[in-house]
N, C-alpha and C positions, 0 to 999 in steps of 0.2 A: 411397067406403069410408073410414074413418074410420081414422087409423093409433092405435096403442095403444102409453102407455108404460109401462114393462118397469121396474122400478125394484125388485123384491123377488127372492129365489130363487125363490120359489116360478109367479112370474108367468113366468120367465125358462125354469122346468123345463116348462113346461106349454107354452110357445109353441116349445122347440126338441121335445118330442115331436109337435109337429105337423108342423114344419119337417122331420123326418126321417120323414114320410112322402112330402114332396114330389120328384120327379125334378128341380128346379133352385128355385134362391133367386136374387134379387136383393139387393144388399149394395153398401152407399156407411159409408164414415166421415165422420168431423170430428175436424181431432185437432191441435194445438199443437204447432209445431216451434221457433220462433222463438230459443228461449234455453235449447234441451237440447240432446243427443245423439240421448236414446233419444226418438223420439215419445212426446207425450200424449194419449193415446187419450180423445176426449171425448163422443163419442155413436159408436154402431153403431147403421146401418140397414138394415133388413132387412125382405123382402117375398118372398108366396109368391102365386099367383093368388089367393087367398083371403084373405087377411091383411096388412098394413102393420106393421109392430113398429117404437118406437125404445128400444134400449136404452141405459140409462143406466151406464156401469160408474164413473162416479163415487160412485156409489149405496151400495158398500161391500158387492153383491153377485160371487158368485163366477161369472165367465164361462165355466167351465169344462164348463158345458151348451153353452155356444154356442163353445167348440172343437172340440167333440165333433160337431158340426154340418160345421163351415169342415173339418175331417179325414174326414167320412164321404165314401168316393169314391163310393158310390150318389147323392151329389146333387151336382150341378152346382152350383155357384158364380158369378153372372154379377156381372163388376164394371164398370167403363169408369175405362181410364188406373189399371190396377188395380196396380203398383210399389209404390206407397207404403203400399196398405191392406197387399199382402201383406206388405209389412215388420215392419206393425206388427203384424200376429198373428202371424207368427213369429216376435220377440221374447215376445209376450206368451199365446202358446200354446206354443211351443216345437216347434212344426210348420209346413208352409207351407199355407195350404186349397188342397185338389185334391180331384176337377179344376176347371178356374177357364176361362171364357168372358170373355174382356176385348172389349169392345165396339167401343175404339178401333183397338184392332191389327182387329178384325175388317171393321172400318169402311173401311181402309188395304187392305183386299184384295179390295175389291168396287168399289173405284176414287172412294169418296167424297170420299177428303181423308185426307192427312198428319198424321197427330197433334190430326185435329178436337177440338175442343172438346166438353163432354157437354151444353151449350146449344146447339150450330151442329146436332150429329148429332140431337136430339130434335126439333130446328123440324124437320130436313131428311125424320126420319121419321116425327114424327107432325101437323109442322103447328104444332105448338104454342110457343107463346114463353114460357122459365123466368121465373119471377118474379126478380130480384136483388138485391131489397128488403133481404133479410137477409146478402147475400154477407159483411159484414165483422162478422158475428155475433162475438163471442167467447164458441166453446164450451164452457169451463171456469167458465164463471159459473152461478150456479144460484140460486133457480128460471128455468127460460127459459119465454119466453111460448109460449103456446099459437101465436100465428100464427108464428111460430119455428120449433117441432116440427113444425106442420104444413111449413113451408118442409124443411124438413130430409126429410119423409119424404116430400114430391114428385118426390125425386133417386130415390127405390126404384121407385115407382109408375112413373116414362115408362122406366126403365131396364125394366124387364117389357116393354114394347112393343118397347122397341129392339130387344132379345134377340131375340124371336118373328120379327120382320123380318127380321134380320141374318141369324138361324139359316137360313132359311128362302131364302133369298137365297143364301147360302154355300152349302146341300147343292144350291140347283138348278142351281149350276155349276160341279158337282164341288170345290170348293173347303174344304170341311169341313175335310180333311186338313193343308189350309194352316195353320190355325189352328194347330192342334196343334203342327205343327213348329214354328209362331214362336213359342211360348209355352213351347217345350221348354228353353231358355236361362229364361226370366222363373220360369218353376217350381224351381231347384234354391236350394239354399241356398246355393252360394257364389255364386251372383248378387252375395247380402245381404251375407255376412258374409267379405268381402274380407281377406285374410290382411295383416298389418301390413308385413311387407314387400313386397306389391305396393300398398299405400297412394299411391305415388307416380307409377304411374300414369293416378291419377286425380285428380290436381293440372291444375288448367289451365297452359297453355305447356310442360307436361313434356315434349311431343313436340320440342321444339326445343334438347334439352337433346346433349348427346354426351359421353364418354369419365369423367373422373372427376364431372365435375357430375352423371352418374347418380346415383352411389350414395351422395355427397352429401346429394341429393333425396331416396333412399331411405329412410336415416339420418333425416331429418327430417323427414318424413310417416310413419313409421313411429313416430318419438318424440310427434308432435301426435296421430296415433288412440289412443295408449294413454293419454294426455294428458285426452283427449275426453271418453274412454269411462270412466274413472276419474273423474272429475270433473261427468260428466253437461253439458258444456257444447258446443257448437255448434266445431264445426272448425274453421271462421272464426276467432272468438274466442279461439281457444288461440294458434293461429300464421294467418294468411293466406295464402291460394294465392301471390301476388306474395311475401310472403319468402321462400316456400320457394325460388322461381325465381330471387330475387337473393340469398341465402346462397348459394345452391348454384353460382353463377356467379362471384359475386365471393371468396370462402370465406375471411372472414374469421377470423385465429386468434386474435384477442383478444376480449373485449368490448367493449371501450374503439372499434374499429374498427367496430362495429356503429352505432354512432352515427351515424353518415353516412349511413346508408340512410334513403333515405324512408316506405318499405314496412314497417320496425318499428319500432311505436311503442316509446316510453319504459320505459313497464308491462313490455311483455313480457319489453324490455332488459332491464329492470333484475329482475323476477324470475326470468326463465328463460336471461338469458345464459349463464351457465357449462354447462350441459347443450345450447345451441345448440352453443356450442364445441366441448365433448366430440364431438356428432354430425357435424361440420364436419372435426374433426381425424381422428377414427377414418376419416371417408371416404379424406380425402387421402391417407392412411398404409395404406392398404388395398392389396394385389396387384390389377393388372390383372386377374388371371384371375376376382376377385370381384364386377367391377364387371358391374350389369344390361346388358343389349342396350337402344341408343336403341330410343325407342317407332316410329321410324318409321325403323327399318333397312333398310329395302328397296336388297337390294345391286345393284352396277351403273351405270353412266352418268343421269345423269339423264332422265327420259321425255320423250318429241317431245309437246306439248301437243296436236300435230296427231291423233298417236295416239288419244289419250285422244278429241279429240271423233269421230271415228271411230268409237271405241269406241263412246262415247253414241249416235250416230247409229244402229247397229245394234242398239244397244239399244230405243229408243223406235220400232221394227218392232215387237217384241213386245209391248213395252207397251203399245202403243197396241191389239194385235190383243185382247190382253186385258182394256184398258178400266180398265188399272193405270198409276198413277202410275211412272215414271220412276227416281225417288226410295226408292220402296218395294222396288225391284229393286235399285238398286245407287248409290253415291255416288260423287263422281267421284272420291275417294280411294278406294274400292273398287276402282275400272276401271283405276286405277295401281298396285295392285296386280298386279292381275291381269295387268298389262302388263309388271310384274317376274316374272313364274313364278310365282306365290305362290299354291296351292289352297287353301287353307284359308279363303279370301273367299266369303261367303254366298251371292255372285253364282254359285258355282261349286260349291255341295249342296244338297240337298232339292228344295224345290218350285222355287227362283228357276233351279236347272241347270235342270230340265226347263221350265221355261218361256221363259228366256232365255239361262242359262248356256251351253249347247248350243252357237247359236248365236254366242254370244263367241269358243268356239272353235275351230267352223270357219271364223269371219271370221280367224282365227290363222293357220289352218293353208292358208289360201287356198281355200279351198272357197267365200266367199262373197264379194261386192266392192259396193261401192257405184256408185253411176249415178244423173244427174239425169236426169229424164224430162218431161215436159210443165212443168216450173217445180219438180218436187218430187223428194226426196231420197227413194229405193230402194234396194232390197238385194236382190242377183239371186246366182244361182247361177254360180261365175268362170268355169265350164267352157261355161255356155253366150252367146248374144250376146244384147243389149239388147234386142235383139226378143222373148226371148222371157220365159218367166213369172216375172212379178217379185213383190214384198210392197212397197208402198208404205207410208213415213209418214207 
């Protein structure tokens, strides 16, 4: 089937009134991050069992036929490692598309693979090997060639297959539901649009930070997103993860003192020192009672490592009975949580309690124990003896 490109209103009004008769679409991007903020959206792909489309919105048409599409909840949405598309049409629709089938997370529950790839997942379901000929295309140039567009709208075409499989696979072992719940987080908008003062959360090393270097951190991840988003340039480029992490440690109150780091360059010194300062001093000079909770406050003694692989051991009973990743269930930062009192760990709501979470806690509460048995690591019931029935790993 030959895909078709979309480059008029008129071409674009005519193929989402077909789209919106369909019960589910397939839907891939291409879109330029490298030296913005906001993504540059540079083709939409899209495909229904009948149809292949690639739209062009650099074309100077209006996509607001094909919001109106990505918002109808009568049609499913199927993406794969679908994060980034949704971003980018909730920027540029000012909605999120629902409801949304992400192929990878779906992938991840049926025990195929951890964040597989949308090449690895297509050989694994249809056999087939992507071409990657065009992988370092760059979408914002125009005209693109024909074997191009065709490249481009082979990611819609095997994603249809994948869908059909996966879908198909997930209801036959009861697992539809799962979807859902893991996607209930990846659907809301503040996913996307992370509030300026919890900006510094999502600084790397920030977990290792304590007491005034929080809010420090805060101050200046909060000054770099408004920084960003004003100026349309990449977060990187405004300030660096690594400065934020040595201002906020070292907390220099001059500029002149800034010099000595390695981690900001001259540029930035020299244009934006006085506003680092400001952000640096205001921290310091701030009340205790202002300052954020470190990100990994988990109060109490620190945990028995022994614990924690315990933990894992009781874990990978279930996983394994379910044919699921390990990983997909709970990380070993999760299980130390867990091992601090702390409910609010995924390992411990929705589908992962009823599959494994349960189990975490009556290996807590002694109800359940470990035992080696012919060479291998079990998990038996504590009330009763080795003899009797056990769940091997």
């Amino acid at each position: 089937m030959k895909s078709e490109w979309i480059e008029t209103d008129d071409a674009l009004i005519e193929l989402c009134t077909h789209l919106r008769s369909q019960p589910w679409v397939a839907v891939d991007t291409e879109f330029h991050r490298e030296s913005t903020y906001y993504a540059q959206l540079a083709l939409v792909q899209i495909a229904s069992l009948e149809r292949i489309a690639c739209i062009d919105p650099l074309a100077g048409i209006s996509l607001r036929p094909l919001g109106e599409i990505l918002n109808d909840h009568s049609v499913l949405k199927v993406f794969h490692a679908s994060r980034q598309d949704l971003e980018i049409f909730l920027e540029g629709t000012g909605a999120l598309p629902y409801p949304v089938f992400d192929t990878q997370i779906a992938a991840s529950l049926l025990g195929l693979g951890d964040q597989l790839g949308y090449g690895a997942l297509v050989e694994l379901v249809t056999g087939k090997q992507l071409d990657k000929l065009h992988s370092r295309t760059d979408w914002m140039r125009r005209p693109l060639d024909l074997a191009v567009i065709e490249y481009a709208a082979a990611d819609v075409v095997h994603l249809r297959d994948v869908y059909e499989y996966l879908e198909t696979q997930l209801r036959s072992l009861g697992r539809r539901e799962w979807l859902d719940e893991e996607q209930a987080h990846l659907l809301r908008e503040e996913t996307f649009r992370i509030p300026e003062e919890q900006a510094w959360t999502r600084v790397k090393g920030a977990q290792r930070l304590r007491g005034v270097e929080c809010v420090v951190a805060r101050n200046l991840a909060a000054w770099r997103e408004r920084m960003a988003r004003e100026s349309d340039r990449p977060r990187r480029r405004v300030l660096s993860d690594d400065a934020i992490i040595d201002l906020a440690r070292q907390q220099p109150t001059k500029v002149e003192a800034m010099a000595r780091m390695r981690s900001l360059d001259e540029g930035t010194r020299t244009r934006h020192g006085r506003e680092l300062e400001h952000c640096i001093r205001e921290g310091t000079n701030s009340p205790s009672s202002s300052w954020p909770d470190p990100l990994d406050r988990g109060p109490g003694r620190p945990i028995d490592p022994a614990l924690i692989d315990a933990l894992s051991a009781v874990l990978q009973v279930s996983a394994k009975e379910a044919n699921i990743s390990t990983t997909v269930l709970a990380s070993r930062s999760d299980l130390e949580q867990v091992a601090r009192g702390i409910e609010t760990v995924p390992l411990l709501t929705g589908w992962r309690e009823r599959l494994a979470g349960h189990q975490i806690r009556r290996f807590f509460a002694g109800e359940l124990a470990l035992d080696v048995v012919d060479k291998q690591l079990r998990v038996r019931e504590a009330s009763s003896s080795p003899e009797s029935k056990t769940r091997t790993i």
